[in-house]
N, C-alpha and C positions, 0 to 999 in steps of 0.2 A: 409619424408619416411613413406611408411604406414606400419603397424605394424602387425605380427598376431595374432589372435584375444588371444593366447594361451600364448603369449610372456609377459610375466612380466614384469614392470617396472624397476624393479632390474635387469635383465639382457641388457637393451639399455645403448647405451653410456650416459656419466654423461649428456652430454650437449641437450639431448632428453628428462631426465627427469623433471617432474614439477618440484619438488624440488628443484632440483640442480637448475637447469636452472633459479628460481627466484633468489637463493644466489647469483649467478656468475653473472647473468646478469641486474634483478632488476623484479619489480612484473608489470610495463608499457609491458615488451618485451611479456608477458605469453597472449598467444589465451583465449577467454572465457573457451572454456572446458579445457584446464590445468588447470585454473584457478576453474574450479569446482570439477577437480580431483584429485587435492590437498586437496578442503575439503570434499570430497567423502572420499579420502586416503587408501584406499587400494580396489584392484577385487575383482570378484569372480572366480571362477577357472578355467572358460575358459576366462572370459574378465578381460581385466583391469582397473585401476580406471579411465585413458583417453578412452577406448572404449565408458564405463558405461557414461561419461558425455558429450560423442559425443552422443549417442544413447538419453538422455534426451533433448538435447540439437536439434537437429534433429525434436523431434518429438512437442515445442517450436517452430520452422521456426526458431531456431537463435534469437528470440528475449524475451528479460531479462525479459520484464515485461508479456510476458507470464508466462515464467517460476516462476515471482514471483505468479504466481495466482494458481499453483498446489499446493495442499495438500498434508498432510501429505498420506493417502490411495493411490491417483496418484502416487506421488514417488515409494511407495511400489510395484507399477504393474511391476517397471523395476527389469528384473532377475537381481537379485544381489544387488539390493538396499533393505536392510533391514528396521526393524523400524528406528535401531542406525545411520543410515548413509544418512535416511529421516530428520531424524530431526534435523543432522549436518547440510544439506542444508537447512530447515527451519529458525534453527539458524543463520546462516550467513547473508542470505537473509532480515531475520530481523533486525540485524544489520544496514546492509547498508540500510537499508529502516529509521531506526531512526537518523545516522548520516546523512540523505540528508535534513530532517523535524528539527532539531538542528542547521542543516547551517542556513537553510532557515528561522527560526524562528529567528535565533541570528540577523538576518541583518535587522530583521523589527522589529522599534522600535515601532509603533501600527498600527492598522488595522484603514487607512485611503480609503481604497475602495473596490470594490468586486476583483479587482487583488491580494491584498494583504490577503483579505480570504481564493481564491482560493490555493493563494501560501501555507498556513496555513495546508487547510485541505484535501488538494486532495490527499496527500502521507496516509490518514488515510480510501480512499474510491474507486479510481481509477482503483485496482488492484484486488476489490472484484468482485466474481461472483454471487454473489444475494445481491439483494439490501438491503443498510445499511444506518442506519443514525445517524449523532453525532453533537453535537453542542458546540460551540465555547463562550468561557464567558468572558466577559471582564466591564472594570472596566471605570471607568468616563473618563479616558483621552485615552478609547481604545486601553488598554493592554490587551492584552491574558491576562486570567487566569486558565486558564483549556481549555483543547479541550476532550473531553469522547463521547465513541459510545452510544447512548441510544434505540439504536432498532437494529433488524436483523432480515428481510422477507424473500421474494423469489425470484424469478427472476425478477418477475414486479410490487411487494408491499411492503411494511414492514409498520406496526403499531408504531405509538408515540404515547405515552403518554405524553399529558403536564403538566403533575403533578410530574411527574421524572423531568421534563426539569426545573422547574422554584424549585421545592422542593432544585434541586441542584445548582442552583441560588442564592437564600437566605442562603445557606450554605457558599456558595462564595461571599455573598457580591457583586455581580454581579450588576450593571445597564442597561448590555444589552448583546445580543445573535444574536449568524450569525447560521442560521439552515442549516445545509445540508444532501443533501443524492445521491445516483449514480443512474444511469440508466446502468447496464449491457448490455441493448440493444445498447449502443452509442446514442440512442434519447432525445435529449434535450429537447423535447420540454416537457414542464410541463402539468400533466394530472389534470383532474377536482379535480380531490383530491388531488393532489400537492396544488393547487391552495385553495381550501375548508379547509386543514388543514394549511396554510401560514396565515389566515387570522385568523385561531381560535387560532394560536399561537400568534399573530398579536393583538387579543384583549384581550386577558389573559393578555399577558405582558404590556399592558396599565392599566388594573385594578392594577397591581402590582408596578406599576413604572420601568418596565423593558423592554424596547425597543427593541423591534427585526429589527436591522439593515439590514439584508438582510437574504433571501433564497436561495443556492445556488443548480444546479441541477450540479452533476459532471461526465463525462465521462472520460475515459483512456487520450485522447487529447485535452480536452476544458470542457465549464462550460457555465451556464443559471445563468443570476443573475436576481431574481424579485425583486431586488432595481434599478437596472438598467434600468427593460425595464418597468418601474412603476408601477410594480406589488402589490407595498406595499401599 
């Protein structure tokens, strides 16, 4: 039943509203935007907290991991979303972004291929709109020990330093490193300088006894690995 835009939550029957409607019936049965207007949690004075998260939700296409890629300033454009109610949905959204990378991490007991990197680090890069890069540390029998962002560019560069990378290396006791970083354009294909700094990272970590296992290039739906296509 559609609602208008003026109509309170407080005054729909119990079994219309989020709230209720999660107790009585369970948080599977709840649409995305209940689901976000629950943690919106309350309107503004002419909409309500389900307008508000139809309306973000809408201008997403409906899909999540858009919506995980707005910021906190984006949120703020929708009337009625303040700072405090931005960065509810921030919060949340974060959340579930760390309990997906905690499953995912728990079921692999070491990084034996570029699948298993991928799986590792794409919840840390995928989602971003300018490109970033972080790399992954691990130990003789290819255990994670650390995954950390160590750059953040622009749309179509970011700068590393390999002296942050391997400085934090030796801190970790590290023997080897899976480097990655995004393409916000969705182009996998790796650029001269992907290439020209794989190899300066590549011989660095040979002077140090630390192995760089792969390079990984990650978009929203897939990945470039230069261990795979024999890039290394």
């Amino acid at each position: 039943m559609n609602k208008p835009e003026n109509n309170s939550i407080k005054n729909w029957a119990e079994d219309d509203r989020p709230r209720e409607k999660l107790a009585l019936k369970g948080k599977d049965i709840l649409s995305n935007s209940e689901l976000l207007a629950i943690i919106i949690g309350s309107g503004s004075k002419n909409k309500s907290a389900l307008t508000l998260a139809q309306e973000i939700l809408e201008y997403c296409y409906h899909d999540l991991a858009e919506l995980n890629r707005l910021g906190l300033e984006q949120l703020k454009k929708f009337k009625g979303i303040g700072n405090a109610k931005a960065i509810h949905i921030l919060a949340a959204l974060e959340l579930g972004n760390r309990r997906i990378y905690t499953e995912t991490k728990n079921r692999k007991s070491s990084i034996r291929s570029s699948a298993d990197s991928y799986e590792h680090l794409r919840y840390y890069l995928q989602d971003e709109s300018v490109e970033e890069s972080c790399v992954m540390y691990l130990n003789r029998a290819n255990y994670v020990l650390h995954i950390g962002k160590v750059s953040k560019g622009g749309i179509s560069n970011t700068i590393i330093d390999p002296r942050m990378i391997f400085a934090r290396a030796l801190e970790l006791k590290a023997t080897a490193i899976v480097l990655a970083h995004n393409h916000p354009s969705g182009n996998l294909n790796p650029s001269q300088a992907d290439k020209d700094l794989t190899l300066k990272i590549k011989q660095a970590g040979i002077h140090m006894d630390i192995n760089l296992l792969d390079h990984l290039i990650i978009t929203q739906n897939s990945y470039f690995s230069f261990a795979d296509e024999g890039l290394l």
